[in-house]
N, C-alpha and C positions, 0 to 999 in steps of 0.2 A: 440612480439606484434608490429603490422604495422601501423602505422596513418597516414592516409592519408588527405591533406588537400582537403577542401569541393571546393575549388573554379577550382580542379585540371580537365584541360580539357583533351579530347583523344588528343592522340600524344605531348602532351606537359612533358615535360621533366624538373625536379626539384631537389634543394640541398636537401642532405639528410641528419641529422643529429642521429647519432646513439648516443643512450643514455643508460648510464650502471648505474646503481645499485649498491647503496653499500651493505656490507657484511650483510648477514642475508636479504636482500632485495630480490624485485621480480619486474618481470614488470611491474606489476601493481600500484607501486609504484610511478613509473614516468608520470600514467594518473591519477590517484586518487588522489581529490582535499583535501581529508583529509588528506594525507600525508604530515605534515606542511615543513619538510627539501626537499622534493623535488617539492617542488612549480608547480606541475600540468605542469611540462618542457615539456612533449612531447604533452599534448596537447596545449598549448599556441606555440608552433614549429610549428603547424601545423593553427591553426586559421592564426600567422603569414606567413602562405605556404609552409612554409616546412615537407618535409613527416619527419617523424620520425622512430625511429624502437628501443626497445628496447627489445634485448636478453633477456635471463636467463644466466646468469654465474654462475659458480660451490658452490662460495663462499657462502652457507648456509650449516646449521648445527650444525655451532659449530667444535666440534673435527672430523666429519665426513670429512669435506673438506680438515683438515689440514693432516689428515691421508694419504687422497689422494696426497699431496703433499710429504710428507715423504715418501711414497712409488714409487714417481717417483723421489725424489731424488736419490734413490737407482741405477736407469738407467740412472742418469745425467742429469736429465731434471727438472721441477718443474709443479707446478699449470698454473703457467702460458705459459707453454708448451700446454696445454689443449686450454686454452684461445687465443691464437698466430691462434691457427687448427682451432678452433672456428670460430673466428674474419675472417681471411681469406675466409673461410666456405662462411660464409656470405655476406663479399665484393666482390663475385665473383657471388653470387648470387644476389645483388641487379644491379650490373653491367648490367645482365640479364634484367631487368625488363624494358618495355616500358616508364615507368615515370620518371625514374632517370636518373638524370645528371650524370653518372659514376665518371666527374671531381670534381666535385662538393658535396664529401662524409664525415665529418665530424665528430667529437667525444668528446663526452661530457660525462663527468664520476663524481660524486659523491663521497667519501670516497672511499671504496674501490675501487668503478669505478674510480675515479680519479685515484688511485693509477693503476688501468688497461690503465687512457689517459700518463699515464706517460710512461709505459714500451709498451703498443701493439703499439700505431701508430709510431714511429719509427720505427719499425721492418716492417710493413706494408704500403709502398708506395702508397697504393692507399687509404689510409685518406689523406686528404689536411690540416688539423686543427685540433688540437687536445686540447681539454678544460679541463683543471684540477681541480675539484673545491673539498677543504675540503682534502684531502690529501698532500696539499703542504706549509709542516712548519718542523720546524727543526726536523729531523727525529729521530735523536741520542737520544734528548732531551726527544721525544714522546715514543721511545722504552726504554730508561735503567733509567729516571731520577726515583731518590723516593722519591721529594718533588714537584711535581707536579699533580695537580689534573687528568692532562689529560695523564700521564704515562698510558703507557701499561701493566708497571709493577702491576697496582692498574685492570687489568682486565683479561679476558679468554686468551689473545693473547699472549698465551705462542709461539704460533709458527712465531710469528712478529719478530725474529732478526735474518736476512741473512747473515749470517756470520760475515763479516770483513766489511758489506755494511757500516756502519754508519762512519768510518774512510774513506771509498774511493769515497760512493755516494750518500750522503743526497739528497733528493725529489728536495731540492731546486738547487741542480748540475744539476740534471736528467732535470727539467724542464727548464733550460737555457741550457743541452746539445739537448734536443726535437728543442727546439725552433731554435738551430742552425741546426740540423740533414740535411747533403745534399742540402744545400741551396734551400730541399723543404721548401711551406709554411705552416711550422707546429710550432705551436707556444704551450705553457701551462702559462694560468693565473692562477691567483686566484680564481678569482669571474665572475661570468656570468650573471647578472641582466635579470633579464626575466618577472619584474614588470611593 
């Protein structure tokens, strides 16, 4: 889904921010003003002038998607192997476009999109910023603990623990290794105020 701000003239050229969805989420999500956790983000991006865009990513269904990724474990790769082809897919296409600033391409992600601003724009040079919000807290704790209410362990997300990740790469590494990556300027917060 594309949003385009209203003030946008011909030949003028603008930042884009992509906006991803957390799990079980849709695009619609991130313009729909009843959606209370994602606060109407890509249209208020776009009243502020920036065009917006948010995908669909794989991450609904439940065990459907997870499936998907256990079968491309098998070939060495993951879910977000999918999403890497995706993502690219699309920065090459907006690149394209007469309105966009090419430099000027952004990523702002949600729960599980957070956890997508954390692993894709590293790998992908051509995001300039990358916004983590809702996925970046101690990861270890969120996947195995079984005295907290927000355990994984207490939900569907049997397929949340990557191996050895929580010993080598908690969220909160990833998002100060982002923020260092190539002395681009890709940064991961927490929070992204958009009131």
């Amino acid at each position: 889904m594309l949003v385009l701000p209203k003030d946008l003239k011909p030949g003028e050229r603008r930042p884009v921010v992509v906006c991803q969805h957390g799990r079980n989420g849709i695009p619609r999500n991130l313009l729909d003003g009843n959606t209370t956790a994602y606060s109407n983000v890509a249209a208020q991006l776009a009243e502020r002038g920036f065009i917006a865009l948010a995908p669909h990513n794989l991450y609904r269904g439940e065990d459907r998607y997870r499936w998907l990724d256990r079968k491309a474990n098998t070939l060495g790769a993951t879910l977000f192997s999918f999403i890497i082809a995706q993502h690219d897919q699309m920065l090459r296409w907006l690149g394209t476009q007469p309105f966009v600033d090419a430099q000027r391409i952004a990523f702002y992600g949600l729960s599980y999109g957070g956890e997508t601003a954390v692993r894709v724009p590293p790998i992908l040079e051509r995001y300039c910023l990358s916004i983590c919000s809702g996925d970046f807290n101690q990861w270890t704790r969120k996947v195995a603990a079984t005295d907290q209410p927000f355990s994984f362990m207490r939900t569907i997300e049997w397929a949340r623990v990557p191996g050895r990740l929580g010993r080598r790469w908690r969220t909160a590494r990833a998002g100060r290794a982002t923020a260092r990556t190539g002395g681009r300027r890709t940064s991961t917060i927490n929070r992204w105020p958009i009131r």
